[in-house]
VEXPA-18119 format. One record per residue (C-alpha): x, y, z. Coordinates in steps of 0.1 Angstrom, whole numbers, plus 5000, padded with zeros to 4 digits. Each point is the difference from the previous one (the first is absolute). Example, Ala and Ser with C-alpha at 12.3 -4.5 7.8 and 13.67 -1.06 7.14 Angstrom:
512349555078
501450344993
END
This chain:
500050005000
501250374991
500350195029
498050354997
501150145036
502549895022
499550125035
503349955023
500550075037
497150265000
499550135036
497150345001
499550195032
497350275008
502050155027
500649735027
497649784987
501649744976
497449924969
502049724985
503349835013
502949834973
497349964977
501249794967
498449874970
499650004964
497050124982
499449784968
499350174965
496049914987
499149805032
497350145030
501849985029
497649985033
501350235033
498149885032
500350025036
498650165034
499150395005
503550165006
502049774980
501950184973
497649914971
499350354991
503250195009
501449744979
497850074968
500550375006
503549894999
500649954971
498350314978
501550195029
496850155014
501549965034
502250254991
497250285010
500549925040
502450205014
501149775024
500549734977
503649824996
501149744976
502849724997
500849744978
499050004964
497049974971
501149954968
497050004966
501649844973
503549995015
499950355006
500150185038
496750215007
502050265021
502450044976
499849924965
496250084998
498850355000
496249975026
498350144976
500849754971
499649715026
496750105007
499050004968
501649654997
499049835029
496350105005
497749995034
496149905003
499350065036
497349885023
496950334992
499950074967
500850374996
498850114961
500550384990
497350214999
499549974961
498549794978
501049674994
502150074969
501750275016
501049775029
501449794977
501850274980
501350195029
503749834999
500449984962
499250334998
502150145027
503049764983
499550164965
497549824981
498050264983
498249834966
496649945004
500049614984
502649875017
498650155035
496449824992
502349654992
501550015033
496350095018
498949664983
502949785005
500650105035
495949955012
499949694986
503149875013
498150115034
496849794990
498450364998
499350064962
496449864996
498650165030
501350354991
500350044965
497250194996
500450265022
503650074997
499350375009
498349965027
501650065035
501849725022
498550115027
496949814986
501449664999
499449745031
502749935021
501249714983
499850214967
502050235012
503049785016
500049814961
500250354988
502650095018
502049704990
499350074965
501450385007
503649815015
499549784967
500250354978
503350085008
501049654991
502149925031
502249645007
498749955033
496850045014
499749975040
496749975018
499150145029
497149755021
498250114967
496449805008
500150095031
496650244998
498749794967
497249745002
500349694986
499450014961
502150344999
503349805017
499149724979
500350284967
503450165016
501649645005
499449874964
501250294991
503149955022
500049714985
500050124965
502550255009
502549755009
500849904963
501650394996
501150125037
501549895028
497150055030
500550005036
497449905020
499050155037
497349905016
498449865035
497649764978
501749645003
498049844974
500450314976
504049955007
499149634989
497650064969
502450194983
503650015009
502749814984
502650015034
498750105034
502150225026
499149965036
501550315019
500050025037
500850285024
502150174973
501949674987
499549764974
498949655012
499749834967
499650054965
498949694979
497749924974
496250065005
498849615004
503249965024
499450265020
496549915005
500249655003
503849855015
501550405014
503849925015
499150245027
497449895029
499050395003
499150004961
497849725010
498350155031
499450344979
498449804969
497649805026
499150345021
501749965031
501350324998
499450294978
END
């Protein structure tokens, strides 16, 4: 397997509090990698890791190293262009107060892209990717605010899609959706797959299961175990994995 990130030694504080401790593991290219664990246990310090989001708290300190596609985040990467690489979905959808085309049309347009037909070719490829086409099609001009919740989150994936990143992280991003709508977001997750690399953070065991390819189980800021999926889930290495999956704790 090609690895996509490469995540060595990475240690986070928030102050004194430590958010993740000698953290290391490789991110493959086109798989969906699950991220689960307890409240407090690194998940989303480490997905804000590595787009650098966590560089907005003050208090925030780094060591060790994140590497996308053999090149260093910190150094060799400008935030900006990273960003627009490595894409994040998180848990409430938050749409733009526009209509849905010019959700979608926000990024290209602030990156350059000005002609009219190639704007409109990115609005369709990037809704359906999201499984959001049919539903909106017509009514492309109407505002985003309009769509239900689970609209919304599949539109908001389809605005990451627009600026055609290599990574997409997720956020806990059915964590407000009923059923059919985290049904919708996980095939396309699912569909997604064949062209990005997707991390997956979420609290849902059996979403982790339905659709990831390898399963990390983090714990009080430390990685336990990272295996595939069916492993995980059915013979972990690590008794805590275990008592996690079957809701002992958690």
């Amino acid at each position: 397997m090609i690895s996509k990130i490469k995540v060595r030694e990475l240690t986070i504080h928030f102050g004194k509090f430590r958010a993740l401790n000698n953290l290391s593991l490789d991110i493959h290219e086109n798989e969906i990698l699950s991220i689960i664990g307890p409240a407090n246990s690194g998940k989303t310090s480490f997905l804000r890791a590595l787009n650098r989001l966590n560089d907005f708290e003050p208090q925030m300190k780094m060591s060790g190293s994140i590497r996308l596609d053999d090149k260093d985040i910190q150094t060799d990467i400008e935030a900006e262009e990273l960003r627009k690489r490595v894409g994040m979905i998180f848990a409430l959808p938050i749409p733009l107060p526009l209509s849905i085309h010019d959700n979608i049309t926000y990024g290209p347009r602030l990156a350059g892209i000005h002609d009219k037909r190639r704007l409109d070719r990115i609005v369709e490829e990037s809704l359906k990717a999201a499984y959001l086409w049919d539903e909106v099609k017509d009514r492309l001009r109407s505002s985003a605010l309009k769509l239900s919740g689970g609209q919304q989150q599949r539109l908001c994936i389809a605005r990451t899609l627009a600026l055609k990143p290599d990574v997409i992280l997720f956020d806990e991003p059915c964590s407000g959706l009923d059923p059919i709508s985290t049904a919708k977001v996980e095939d396309s997750m699912m569909e997604l797959r064949k062209s990005y690399t997707i991390v997956l953070v979420t609290n849902n065991t059996k979403q982790a299961a339905r659709v990831g390819m390898r399963t990390a189980f983090f714990l009080t800021g430390e990685l336990v175990e990272i295996d595939s999926t069916d492993r995980i889930f059915t013979a972990p290495s690590d008794s805590r994995t275990n008592d996690y999956i079957i809701g002992r704790f958690g």
